[in-house]
MARTILO-194631 format. One record per residue: residue number from 1; residue in one letter; z, x, y negated of N, C-alpha, C in turn. Coordinates in steps of 0.2 Angstrom, whole numbers. Example, Ala and Ser with C-alpha at 12.3 -4.5 7.8 and 13.67 -1.06 7.14 Angstrom:
BEGIN
+-----+------+-------+-------+-------+-------+-------+-------+-------+-------+-------+
| pos | code |   n_w |   n_u |   n_v |  ca_w |  ca_u |  ca_v |   c_w |   c_u |   c_v |
+-----+------+-------+-------+-------+-------+-------+-------+-------+-------+-------+
|   1 |    a |    39 |    66 |    28 |    39 |    62 |    22 |    39 |    66 |    16 |
|   2 |    s |    35 |    64 |    11 |    36 |    68 |     5 |    39 |    64 |     0 |
+-----+------+-------+-------+-------+-------+-------+-------+-------+-------+-------+
This chain:
BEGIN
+-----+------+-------+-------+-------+-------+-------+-------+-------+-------+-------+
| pos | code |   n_w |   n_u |   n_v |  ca_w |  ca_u |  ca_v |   c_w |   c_u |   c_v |
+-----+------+-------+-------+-------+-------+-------+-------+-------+-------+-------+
|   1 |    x |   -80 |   -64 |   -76 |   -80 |   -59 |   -71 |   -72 |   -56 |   -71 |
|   2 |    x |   -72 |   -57 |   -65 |   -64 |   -55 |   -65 |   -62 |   -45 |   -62 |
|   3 |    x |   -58 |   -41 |   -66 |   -58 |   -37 |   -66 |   -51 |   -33 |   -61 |
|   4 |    x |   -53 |   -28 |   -55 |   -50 |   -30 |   -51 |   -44 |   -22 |   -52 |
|   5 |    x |   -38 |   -22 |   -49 |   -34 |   -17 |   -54 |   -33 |   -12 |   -45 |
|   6 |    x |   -32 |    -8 |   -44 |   -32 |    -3 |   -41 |   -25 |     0 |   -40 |
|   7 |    x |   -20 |     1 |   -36 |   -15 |     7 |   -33 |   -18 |    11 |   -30 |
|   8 |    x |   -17 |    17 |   -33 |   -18 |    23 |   -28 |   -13 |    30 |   -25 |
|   9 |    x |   -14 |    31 |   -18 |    -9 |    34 |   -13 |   -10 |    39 |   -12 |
|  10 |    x |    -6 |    47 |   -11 |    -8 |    52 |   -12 |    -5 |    55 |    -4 |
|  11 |    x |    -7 |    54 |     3 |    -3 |    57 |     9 |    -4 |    64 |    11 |
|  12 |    x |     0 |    67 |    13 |    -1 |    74 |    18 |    -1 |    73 |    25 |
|  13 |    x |    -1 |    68 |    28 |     2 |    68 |    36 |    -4 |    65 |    38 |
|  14 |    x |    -8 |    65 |    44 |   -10 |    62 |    49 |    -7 |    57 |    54 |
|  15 |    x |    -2 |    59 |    51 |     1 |    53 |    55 |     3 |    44 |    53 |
|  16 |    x |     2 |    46 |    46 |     4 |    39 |    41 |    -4 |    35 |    40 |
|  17 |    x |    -9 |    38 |    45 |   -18 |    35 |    42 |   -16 |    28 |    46 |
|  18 |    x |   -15 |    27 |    52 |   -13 |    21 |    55 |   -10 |    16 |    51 |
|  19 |    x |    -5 |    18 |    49 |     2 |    12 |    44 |    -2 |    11 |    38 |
|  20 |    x |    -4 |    17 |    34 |    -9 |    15 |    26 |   -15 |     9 |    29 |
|  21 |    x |   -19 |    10 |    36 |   -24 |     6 |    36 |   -19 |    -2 |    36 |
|  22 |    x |   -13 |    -4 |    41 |   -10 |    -9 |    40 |    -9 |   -11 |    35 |
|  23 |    x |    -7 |    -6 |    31 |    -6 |    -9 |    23 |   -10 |   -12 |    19 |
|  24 |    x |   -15 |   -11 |    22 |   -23 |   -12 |    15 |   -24 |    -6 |    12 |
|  25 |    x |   -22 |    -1 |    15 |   -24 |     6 |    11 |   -33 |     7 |    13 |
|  26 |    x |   -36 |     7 |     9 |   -42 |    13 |    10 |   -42 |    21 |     9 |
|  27 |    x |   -44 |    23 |    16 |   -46 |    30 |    13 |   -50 |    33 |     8 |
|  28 |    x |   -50 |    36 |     5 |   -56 |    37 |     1 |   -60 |    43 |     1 |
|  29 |    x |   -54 |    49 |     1 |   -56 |    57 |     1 |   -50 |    60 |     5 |
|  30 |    x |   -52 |    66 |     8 |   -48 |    70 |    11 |   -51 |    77 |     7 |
|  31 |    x |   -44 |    83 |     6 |   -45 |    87 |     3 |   -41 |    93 |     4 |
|  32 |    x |   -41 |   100 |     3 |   -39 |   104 |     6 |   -35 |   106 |    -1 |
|  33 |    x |   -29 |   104 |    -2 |   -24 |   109 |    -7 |   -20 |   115 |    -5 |
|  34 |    x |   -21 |   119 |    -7 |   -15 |   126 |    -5 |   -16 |   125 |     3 |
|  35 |    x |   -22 |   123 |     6 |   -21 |   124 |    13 |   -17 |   119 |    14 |
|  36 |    x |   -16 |   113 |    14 |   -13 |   107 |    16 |   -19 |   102 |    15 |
|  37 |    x |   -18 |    96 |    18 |   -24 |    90 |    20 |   -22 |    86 |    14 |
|  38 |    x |   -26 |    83 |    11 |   -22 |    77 |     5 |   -26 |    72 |     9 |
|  39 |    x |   -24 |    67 |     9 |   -27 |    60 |     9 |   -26 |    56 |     3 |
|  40 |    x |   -31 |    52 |     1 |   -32 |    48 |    -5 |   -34 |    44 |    -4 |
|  41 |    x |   -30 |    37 |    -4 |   -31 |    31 |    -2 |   -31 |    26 |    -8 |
|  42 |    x |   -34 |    19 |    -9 |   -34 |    15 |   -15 |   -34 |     8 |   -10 |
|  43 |    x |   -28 |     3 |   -13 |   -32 |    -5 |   -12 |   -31 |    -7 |   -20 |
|  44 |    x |   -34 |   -15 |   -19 |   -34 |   -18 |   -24 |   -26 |   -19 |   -27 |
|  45 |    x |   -22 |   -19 |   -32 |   -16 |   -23 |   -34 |   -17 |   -31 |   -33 |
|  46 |    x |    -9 |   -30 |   -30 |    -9 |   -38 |   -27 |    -8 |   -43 |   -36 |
|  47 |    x |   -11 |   -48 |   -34 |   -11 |   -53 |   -39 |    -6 |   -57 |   -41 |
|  48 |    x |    -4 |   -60 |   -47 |     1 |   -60 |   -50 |     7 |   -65 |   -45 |
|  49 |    x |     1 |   -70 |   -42 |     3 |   -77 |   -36 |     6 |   -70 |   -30 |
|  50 |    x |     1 |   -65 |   -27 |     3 |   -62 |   -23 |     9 |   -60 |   -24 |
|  51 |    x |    10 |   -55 |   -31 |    18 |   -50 |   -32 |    23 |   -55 |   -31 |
|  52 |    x |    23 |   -61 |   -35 |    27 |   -65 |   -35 |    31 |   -68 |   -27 |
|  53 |    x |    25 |   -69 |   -20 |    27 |   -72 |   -16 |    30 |   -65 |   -11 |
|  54 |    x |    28 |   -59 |   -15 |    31 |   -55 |   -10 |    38 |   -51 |   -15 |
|  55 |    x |    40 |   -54 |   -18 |    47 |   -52 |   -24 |    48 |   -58 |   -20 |
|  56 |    x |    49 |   -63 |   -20 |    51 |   -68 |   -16 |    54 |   -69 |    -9 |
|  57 |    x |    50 |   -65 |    -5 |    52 |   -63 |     1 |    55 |   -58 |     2 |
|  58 |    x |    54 |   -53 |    -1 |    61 |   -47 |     0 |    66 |   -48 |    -2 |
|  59 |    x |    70 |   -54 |    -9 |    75 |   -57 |    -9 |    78 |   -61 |    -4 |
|  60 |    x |    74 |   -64 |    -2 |    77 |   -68 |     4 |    77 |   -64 |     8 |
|  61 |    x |    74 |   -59 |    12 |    78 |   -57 |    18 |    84 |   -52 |    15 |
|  62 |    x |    82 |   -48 |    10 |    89 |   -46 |     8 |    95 |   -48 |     7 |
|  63 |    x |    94 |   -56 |     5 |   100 |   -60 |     5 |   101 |   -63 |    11 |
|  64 |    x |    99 |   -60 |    17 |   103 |   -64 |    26 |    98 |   -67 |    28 |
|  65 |    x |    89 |   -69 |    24 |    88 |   -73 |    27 |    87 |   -74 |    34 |
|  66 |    x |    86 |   -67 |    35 |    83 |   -64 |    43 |    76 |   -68 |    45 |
|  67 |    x |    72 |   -70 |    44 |    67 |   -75 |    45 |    61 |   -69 |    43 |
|  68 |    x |    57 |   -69 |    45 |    51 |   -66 |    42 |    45 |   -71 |    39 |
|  69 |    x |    47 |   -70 |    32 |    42 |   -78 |    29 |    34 |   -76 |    28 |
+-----+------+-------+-------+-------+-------+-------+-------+-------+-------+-------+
């Protein structure tokens, strides 16, 4: 059984639910702090192949590649 690792996101805006859904964010809870909205979002952590191909990628466009790999 493969055991699955979890990042979790802490927003106040209504305006970032759009771009977290892009991300792979899920929402999970909405809540009222000091009168302010939280949003609480979770995906999966990317996989060792995944982090690797995306360290991969920000190096080369950082270095000029200008290409979106």
């Amino acid at each position: 059984m493969v055991k699955v690792r979890w990042e979790y996101y802490v927003g106040t805006s209504r305006e970032e639910l759009p771009e977290k859904g892009t991300e792979g964010w899920e929402l999970t809870a909405v809540t009222m702090v000091e009168g302010k909205e939280c949003f609480y979002f979770k995906r999966p952590c990317p996989s060792i192949r995944e982090e690797l191909t995306l360290s991969q990628r920000r190096r080369a466009l950082e270095a000029g590649g200008g290409s979106s790999l």
